[in-house]
C-alpha positions as CSV (number, residue, x, y, z in Angstrom):
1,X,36.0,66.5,12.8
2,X,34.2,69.9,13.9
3,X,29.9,76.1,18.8
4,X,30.0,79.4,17.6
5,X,29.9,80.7,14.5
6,X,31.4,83.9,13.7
7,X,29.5,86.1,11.6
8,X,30.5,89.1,9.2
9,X,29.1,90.1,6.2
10,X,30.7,89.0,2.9
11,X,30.0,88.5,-0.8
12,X,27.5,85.6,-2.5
13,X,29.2,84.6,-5.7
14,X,26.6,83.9,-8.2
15,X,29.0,81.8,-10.6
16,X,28.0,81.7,-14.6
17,X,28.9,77.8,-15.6
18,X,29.8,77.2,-18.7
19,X,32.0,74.1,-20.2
20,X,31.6,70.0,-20.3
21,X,32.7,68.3,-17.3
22,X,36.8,67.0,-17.5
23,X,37.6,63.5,-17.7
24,X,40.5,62.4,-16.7
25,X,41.4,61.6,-19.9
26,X,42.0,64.7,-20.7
27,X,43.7,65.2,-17.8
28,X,47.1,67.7,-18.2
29,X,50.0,65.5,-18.4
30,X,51.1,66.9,-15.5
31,X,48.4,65.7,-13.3
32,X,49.9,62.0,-13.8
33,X,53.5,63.4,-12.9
34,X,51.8,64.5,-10.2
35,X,50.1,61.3,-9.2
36,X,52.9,59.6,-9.5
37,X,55.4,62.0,-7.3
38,X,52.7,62.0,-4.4
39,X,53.0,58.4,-3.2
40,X,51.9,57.1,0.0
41,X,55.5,56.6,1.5
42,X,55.6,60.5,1.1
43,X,52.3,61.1,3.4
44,X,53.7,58.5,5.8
45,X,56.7,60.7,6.3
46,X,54.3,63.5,7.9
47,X,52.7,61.0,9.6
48,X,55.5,59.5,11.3
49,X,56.5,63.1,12.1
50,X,53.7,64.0,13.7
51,X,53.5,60.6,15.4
52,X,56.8,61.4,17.0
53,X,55.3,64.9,17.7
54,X,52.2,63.8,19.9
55,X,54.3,61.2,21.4
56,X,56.3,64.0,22.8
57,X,53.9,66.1,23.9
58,X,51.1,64.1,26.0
59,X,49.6,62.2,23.1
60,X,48.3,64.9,21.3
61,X,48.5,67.7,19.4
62,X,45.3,69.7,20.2
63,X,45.0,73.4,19.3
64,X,46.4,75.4,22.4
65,X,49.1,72.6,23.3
66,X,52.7,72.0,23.2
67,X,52.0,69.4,20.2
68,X,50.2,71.7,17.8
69,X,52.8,74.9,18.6
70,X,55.5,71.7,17.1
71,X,53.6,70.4,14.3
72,X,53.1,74.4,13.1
73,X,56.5,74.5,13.0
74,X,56.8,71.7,11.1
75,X,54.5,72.8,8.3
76,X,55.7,76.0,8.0
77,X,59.5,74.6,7.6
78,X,58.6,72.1,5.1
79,X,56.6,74.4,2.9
80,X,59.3,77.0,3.3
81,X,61.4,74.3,2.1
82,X,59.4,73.2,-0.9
83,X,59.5,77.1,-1.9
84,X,56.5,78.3,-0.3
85,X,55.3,81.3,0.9
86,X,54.5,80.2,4.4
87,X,53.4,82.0,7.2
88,X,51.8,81.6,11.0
89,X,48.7,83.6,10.6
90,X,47.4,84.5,13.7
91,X,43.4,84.3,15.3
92,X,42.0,84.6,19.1
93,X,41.7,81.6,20.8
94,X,39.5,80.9,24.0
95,X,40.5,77.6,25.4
96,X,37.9,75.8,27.6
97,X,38.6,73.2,30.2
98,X,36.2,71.1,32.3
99,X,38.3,70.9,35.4
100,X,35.6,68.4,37.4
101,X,32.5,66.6,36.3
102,X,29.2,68.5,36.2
103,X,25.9,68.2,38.1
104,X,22.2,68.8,37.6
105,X,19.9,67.4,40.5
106,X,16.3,67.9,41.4
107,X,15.8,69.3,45.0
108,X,12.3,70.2,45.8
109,X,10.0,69.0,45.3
110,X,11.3,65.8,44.6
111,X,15.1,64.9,44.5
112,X,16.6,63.4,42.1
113,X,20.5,63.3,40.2
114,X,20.8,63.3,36.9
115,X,23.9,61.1,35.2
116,X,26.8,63.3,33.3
117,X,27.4,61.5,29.4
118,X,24.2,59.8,30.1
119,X,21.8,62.5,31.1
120,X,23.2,65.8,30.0
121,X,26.3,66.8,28.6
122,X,28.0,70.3,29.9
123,X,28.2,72.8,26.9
124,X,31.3,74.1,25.6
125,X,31.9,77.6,26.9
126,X,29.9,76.8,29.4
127,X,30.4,79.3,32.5
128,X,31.9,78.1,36.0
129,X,29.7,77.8,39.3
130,X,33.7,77.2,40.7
131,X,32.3,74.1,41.7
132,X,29.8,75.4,43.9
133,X,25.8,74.7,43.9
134,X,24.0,77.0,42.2
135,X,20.2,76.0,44.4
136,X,17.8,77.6,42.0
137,X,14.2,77.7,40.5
138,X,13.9,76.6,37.4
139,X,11.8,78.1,34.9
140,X,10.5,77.2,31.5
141,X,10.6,79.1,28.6
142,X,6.5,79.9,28.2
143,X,6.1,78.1,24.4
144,X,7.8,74.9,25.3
145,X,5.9,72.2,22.9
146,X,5.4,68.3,24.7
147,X,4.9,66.1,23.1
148,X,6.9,67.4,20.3
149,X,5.0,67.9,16.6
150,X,6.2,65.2,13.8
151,X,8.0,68.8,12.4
152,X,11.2,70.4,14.0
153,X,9.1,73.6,15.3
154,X,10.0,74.6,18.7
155,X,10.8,78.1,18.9
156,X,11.5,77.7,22.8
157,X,13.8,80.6,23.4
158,X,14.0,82.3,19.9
159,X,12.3,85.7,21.3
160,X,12.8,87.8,24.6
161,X,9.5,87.2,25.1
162,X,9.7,83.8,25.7
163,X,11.2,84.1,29.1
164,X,8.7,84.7,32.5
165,X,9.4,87.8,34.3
166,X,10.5,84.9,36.9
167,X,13.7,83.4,35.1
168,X,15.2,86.6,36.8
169,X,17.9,85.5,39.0
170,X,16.7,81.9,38.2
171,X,17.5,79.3,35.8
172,X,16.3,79.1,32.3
173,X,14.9,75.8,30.9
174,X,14.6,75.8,27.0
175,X,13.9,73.4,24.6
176,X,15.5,72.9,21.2
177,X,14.8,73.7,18.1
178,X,14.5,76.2,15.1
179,X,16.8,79.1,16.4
180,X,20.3,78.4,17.6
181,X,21.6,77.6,20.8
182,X,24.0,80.9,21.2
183,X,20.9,83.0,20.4
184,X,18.6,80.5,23.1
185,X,21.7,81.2,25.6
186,X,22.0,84.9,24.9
187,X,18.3,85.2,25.6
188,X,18.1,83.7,28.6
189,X,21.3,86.0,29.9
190,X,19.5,89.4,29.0
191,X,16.5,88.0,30.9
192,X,18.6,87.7,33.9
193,X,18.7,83.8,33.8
194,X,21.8,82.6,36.3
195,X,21.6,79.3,34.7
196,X,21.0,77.8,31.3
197,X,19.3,73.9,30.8
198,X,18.7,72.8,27.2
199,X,17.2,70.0,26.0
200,X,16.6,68.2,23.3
201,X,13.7,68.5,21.3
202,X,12.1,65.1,21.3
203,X,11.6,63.9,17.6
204,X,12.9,60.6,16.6
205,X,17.1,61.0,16.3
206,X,17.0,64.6,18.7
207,X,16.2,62.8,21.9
208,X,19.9,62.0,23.4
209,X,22.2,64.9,25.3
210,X,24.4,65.9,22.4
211,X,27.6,68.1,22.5
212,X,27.1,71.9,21.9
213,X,28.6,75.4,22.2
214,X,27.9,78.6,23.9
215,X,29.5,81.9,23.0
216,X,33.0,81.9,24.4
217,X,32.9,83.3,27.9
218,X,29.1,82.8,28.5
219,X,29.4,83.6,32.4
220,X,26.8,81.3,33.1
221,X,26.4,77.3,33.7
222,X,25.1,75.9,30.7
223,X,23.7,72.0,30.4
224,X,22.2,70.3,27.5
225,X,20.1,67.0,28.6
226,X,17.9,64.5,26.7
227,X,14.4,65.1,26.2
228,X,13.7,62.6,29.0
229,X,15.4,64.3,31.3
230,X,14.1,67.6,29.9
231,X,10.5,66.7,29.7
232,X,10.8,65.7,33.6
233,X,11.9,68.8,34.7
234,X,9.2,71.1,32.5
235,X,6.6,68.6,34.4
236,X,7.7,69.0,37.6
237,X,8.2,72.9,36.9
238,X,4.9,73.4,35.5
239,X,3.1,71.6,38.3
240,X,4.6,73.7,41.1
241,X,7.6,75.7,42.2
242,X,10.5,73.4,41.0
243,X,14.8,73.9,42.7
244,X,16.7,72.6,40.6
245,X,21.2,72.5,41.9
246,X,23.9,72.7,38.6
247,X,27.4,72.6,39.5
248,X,30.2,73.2,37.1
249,X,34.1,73.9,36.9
250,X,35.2,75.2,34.1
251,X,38.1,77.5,32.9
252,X,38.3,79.8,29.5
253,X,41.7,81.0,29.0
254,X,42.1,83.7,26.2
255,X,45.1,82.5,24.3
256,X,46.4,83.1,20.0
257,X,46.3,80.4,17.9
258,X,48.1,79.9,14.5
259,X,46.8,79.2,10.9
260,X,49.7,78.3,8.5
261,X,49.0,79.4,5.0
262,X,51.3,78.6,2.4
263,X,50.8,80.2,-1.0
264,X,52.8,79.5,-4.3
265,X,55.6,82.4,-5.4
266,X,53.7,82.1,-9.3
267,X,49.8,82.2,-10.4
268,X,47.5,84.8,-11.0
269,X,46.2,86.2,-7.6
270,X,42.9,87.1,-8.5
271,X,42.0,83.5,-8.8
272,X,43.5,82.1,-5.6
273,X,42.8,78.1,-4.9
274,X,42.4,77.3,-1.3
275,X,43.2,73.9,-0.5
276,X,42.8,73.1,3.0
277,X,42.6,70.8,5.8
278,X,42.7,70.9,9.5
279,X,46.3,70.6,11.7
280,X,45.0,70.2,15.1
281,X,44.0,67.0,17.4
282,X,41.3,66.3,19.5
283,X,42.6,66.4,23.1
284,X,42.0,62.9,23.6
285,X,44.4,61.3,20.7
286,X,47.3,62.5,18.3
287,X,44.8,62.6,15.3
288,X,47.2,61.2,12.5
289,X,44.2,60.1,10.7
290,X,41.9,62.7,12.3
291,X,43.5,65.1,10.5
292,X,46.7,64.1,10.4
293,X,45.8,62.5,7.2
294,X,44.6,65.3,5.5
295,X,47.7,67.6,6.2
296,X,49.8,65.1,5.5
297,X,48.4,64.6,1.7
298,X,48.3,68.4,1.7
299,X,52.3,68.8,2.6
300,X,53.0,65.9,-0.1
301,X,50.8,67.9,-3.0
302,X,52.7,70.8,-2.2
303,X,56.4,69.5,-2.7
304,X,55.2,67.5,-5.3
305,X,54.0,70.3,-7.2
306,X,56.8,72.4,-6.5
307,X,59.1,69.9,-8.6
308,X,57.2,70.2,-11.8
309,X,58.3,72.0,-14.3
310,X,55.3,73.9,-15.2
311,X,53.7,76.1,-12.4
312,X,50.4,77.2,-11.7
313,X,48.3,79.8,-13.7
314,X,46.5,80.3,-10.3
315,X,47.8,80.9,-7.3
316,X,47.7,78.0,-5.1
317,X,47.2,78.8,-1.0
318,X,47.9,75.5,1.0
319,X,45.8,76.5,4.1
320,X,46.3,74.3,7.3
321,X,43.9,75.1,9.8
322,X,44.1,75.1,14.0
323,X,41.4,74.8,16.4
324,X,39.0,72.6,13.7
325,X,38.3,70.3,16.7
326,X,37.1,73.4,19.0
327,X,34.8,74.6,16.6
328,X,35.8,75.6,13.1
329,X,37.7,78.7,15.0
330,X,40.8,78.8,12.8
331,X,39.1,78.5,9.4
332,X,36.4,80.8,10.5
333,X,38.4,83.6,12.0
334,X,40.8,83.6,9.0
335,X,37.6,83.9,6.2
336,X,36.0,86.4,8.3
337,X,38.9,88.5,8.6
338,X,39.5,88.8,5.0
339,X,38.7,92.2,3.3
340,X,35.8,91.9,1.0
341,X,38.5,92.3,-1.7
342,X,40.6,89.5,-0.9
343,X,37.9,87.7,-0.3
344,X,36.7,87.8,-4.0
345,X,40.3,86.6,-5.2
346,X,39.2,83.3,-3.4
347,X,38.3,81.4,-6.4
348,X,37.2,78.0,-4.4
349,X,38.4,75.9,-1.3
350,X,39.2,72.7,-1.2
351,X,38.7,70.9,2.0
352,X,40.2,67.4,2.7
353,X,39.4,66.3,6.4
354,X,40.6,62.3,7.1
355,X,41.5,60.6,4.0
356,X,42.9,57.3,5.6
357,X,40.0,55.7,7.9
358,X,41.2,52.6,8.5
359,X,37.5,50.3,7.3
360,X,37.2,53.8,4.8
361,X,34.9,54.2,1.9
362,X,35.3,56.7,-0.9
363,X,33.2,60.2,0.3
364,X,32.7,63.4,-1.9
365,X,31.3,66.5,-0.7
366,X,27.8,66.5,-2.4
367,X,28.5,69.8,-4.1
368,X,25.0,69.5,-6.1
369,X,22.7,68.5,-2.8
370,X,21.4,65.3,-5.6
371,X,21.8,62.6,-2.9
372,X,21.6,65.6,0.9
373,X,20.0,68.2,2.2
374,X,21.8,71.7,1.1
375,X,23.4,73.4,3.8
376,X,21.5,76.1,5.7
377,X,23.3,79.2,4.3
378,X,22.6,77.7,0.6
379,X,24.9,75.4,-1.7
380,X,27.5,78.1,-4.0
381,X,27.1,78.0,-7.2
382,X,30.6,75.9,-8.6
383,X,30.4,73.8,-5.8
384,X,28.6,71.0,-8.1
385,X,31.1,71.3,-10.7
386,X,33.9,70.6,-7.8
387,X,32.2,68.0,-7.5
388,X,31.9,67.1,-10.8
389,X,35.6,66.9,-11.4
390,X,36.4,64.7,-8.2
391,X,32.8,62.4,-9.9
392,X,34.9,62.1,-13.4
393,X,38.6,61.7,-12.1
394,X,37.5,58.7,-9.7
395,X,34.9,57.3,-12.4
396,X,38.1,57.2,-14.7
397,X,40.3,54.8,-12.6
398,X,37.3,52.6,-11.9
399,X,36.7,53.7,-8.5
400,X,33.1,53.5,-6.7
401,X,32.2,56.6,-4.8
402,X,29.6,58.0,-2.2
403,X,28.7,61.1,-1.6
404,X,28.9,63.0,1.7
405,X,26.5,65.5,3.5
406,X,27.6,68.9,1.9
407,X,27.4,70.5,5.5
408,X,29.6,72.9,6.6
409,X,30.9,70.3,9.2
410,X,34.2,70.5,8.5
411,X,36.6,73.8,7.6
412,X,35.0,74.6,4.1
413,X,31.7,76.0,6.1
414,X,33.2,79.6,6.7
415,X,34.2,79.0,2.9
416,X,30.8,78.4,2.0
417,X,28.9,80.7,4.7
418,X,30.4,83.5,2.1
419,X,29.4,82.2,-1.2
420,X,32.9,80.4,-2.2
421,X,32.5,77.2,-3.8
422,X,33.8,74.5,-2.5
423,X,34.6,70.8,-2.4
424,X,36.4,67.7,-0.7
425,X,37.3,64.0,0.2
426,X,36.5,62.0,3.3
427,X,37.0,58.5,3.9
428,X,34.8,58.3,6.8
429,X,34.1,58.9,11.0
430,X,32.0,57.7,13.5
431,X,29.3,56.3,11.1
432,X,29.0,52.8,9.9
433,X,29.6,51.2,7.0
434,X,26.9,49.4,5.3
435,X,27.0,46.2,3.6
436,X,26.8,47.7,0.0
437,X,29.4,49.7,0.8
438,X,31.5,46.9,1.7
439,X,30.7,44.8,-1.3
440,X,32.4,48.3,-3.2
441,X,35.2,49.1,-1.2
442,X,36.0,46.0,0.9
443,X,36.5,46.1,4.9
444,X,33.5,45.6,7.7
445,X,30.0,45.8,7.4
446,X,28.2,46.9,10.7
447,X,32.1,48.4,12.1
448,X,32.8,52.2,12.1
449,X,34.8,53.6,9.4
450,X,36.9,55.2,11.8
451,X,36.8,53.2,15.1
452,X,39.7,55.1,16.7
453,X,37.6,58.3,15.9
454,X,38.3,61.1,18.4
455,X,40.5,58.7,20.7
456,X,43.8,57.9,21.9
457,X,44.2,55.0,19.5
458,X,44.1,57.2,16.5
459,X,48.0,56.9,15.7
460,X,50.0,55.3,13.0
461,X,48.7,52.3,13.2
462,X,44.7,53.9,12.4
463,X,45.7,54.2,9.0
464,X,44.6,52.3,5.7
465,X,47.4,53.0,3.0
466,X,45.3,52.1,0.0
467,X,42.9,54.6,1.4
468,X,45.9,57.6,1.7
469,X,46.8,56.5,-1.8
470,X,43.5,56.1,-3.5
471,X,42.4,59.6,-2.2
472,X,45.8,61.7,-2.2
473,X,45.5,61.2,-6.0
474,X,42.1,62.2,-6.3
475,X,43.5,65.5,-3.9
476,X,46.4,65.9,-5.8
477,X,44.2,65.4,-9.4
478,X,41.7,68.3,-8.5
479,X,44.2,70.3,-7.0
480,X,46.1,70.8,-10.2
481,X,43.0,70.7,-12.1
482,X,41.6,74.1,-10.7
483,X,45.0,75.3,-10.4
484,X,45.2,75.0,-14.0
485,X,42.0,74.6,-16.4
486,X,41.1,77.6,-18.3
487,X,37.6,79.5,-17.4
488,X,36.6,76.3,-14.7
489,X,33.7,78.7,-14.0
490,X,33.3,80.7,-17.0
491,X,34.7,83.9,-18.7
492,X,36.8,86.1,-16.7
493,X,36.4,89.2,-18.6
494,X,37.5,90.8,-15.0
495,X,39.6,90.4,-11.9
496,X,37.4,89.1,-9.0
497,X,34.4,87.6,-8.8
498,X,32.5,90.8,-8.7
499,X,33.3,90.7,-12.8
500,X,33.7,87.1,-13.3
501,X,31.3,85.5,-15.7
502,X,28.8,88.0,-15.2
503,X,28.8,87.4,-11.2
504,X,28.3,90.3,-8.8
505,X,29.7,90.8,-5.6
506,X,27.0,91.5,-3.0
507,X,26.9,91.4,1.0
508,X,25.5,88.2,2.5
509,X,23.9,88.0,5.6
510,X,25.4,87.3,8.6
511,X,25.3,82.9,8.7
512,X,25.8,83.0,13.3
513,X,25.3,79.2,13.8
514,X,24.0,78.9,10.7
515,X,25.1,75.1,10.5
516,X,23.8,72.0,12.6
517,X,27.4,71.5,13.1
518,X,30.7,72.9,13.6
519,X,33.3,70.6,13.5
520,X,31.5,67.9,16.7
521,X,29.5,70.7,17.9
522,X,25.7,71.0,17.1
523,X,24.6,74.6,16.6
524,X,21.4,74.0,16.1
């Protein structure tokens, strides 16, 4: 799951609750019709398709590659089909390649290589030395704090001022923390830096080179090591003149890139329910659970709702997102290219990102922050009672439930960046399931939810069906829910949230990097 951040300025919906919590007893009838038509035989249909799809296409179906152009095509026929209005929605799309491995040695006075994956990891966006040495001083920002304090307080690189008149035509060394990592790199580019090293900060759990993102076409090399490797260079720089040689390959390639966004024919406009989840691969694998999962159960939900007989009240807008794995760039790019009054017809999103890990447990988005941190643009109002509803529908088929960092990791952060609500399943990644958690949902203690996570071997066969059908009905149970349910926030005395339930419509900031991930890349 999944740099940049694109920023724009947008409403903060201040949402007037009112109304108990639903139960699922009083669930519409047509939520069990529902239930019932979305089956897991149904998902597994998609799956095999886009199975079949990576399989064709180099074993994956990553954003800018034959295999997501196919499985586009395949959404937008099926929910043509089903009686959608399905489009390809267009966004700018830089791709980045890694042609050759990276290198970072010490020269003078001491020489030394550093180890790529072990030592430092080369950012994404990172510029190109075409291979070449770039032989340089290195220079440290001049507020660089070793040993680090027990707080996360470095502001190494957050000001022009932090950079020596001498990182000039030199490289840049910066430590993490506080500010992001575009605004670091940006910094060190206006004070004439030819080559960016980050590293991390030093606190227990920020010690390892970690995977982050530049600003797309950052025309200079850009490394982020561990604080190890870090702390060795500021030594060796701070005792004496220090020449440090990077060497990178890289390639950024301007391409477009394709949303699909499906909404129904019927249902009142001004409250539009996004439910989304993420089309593209990782590079690496054909991402059927990772997120071919979550599509799947989305494509299912929509055909299955198109056969009842009563519609919507709201419109529904199936949203299936490309370039997740690169960064949150479809997701992003659509929300900020909404017009402030679109935007306030969004009543909500509803993100579901792998729904079958194969040793899974039962995640909600913790829309309340009761069990996680918030997220650093703030938690929208509504997004607890999103919560709420997934809490009471699971609690009424007897099924246990965790909640899950409310982060902005996944495709509901530009949602949220904006002040939309919003909620979601997850059956687990790369962490590892506990030994409570197996006594509640079965599987392996001390084995990753997902161990195919991010790898070739995430195909069919990286797929738990009681997970697909556990969760697809808790998807498929909201969905109508929100899709239906009178007031869910309030009064509507008005169209838009600027008059619902007393909210106002007012500009947020702008939220550049404001989360400690998007999608696998650390911001922050």
């Amino acid at each position: 799951m999944r740099l940049t951040a694109f920023a724009s300025c947008a409403a903060v919906l201040v949402l007037a609750l009112a109304g108990a919590g639903t139960a699922a007893a009083k669930d519409d009838r047509d939520s069990e019709r529902l239930r019932k038509g979305v089956t897991v035989d149904g998902i597994m249909e998609h799956q095999n398709v886009f199975q079949g799809i990576a399989s064709a296409n180099g074993n994956t179906r990553a954003a800018a590659t034959p295999g997501y152009d196919r499985s586009v095509d395949y959404v937008v026929e099926r929910m043509r089909k089903a009686g959608y209005n399905a489009n390809r929605v267009p966004f700018e799309f830089a791709q980045w390649t890694q042609n050759a491995p990276s290198q970072l040695a010490t020269l003078a006075p001491n020489q030394k290589s550093y180890v790529e994956e072990v030592d430092f990891l080369t950012a994404q966006f990172s510029g190109s030395t075409g291979g070449q040495p770039l032989d340089k001083r290195i220079v440290p920002t001049n507020d660089i704090v070793i040993p680090p304090s027990a707080e996360l307080s470095s502001t190494s690189g957050c000001e022009a001022e932090d950079f020596p008149a001498e990182t000039s035509g030199n490289i840049a060394l910066i430590q993490r923390g506080t500010c992001t990592f575009v605004v670091k790199i940006q910094n060190a580019q206006a004070a004439g830096a030819t080559g960016v090293v980050i590293f991390n900060e030093g606190q227990e759990g920020r010690t390892e080179p970690i995977a982050i993102g530049a600003d797309p076409f950052t025309p200079v090399p850009v490394l982020f090591t561990s604080f190890a490797a870090g702390k060795e260079l500021y030594d060796s720089a701070t005792a004496g003149e220090t020449t440090v040689r990077i060497v990178t390959d890289t390639t950024t390639t301007p391409t477009t890139q394709y949303n699909v966004i499906a909404d129904s024919r019927k249902g009142d406009p001004d409250e539009t329910v996004v439910v989304g989840a993420h089309l593209d691969s990782v590079e690496e694998g054909p991402g059927i659970n990772d997120n071919g999962s979550g599509t799947s159960t989305l494509i299912e939900i929509g055909e299955q709702i198109a056969k009842l007989k009563h519609k919507p009240k709201r419109r529904l807008r199936f949203a299936f997102w490309g370039a997740e794995e690169a960064g949150l760039i479809g997701s992003t790019a659509y929300v900020n290219s909404l017009p402030e009054a679109e935007r306030q017809r969004i009543l909500l999103n509803l993100n579901f990102d792998m729904v079958g890990s194969p040793n899974y447990a039962r995640f909600v988005y913790d829309g309340d922050n009761s069990d996680t941190p918030p997220p650093a643009t703030g938690t929208p109002p509504g997004s607890d009672r999103i919560e709420s509803v997934f809490l009471d529908y699971f609690g009424s088929q007897g099924l246990a439930t965790d909640p899950t960092a409310f982060d902005g990791r996944s495709d509901y952060g530009p949602f949220i960046a904006q002040g939309i609500p919003a909620g979601g399943l997850f059956t687990g990644a790369e962490g590892i399931k506990t030994p409570e958690q197996q006594a509640k949902y079965g599987g392996t203690a001390g084995v990753a939810y997902d161990p195919c996570y991010h790898q070739a071997c995430d195909t069919i066969a990286n797929l738990n069906p009681d997970a697909l059908d556990e969760m697809s009905d808790g998807a498929a149970h909201t969905t109508w829910h929100f899709a239906t349910t009178k007031r869910p926030f309030g009064s509507k005395p008005g169209k838009g949230h600027g008059k619902r339930g007393g909210r106002k419509g007012k500009a947020a900031p702008s939220q550049q990097g404001a989360f400690p991930y998007q999608g696998p890349f650390a911001t922050r």
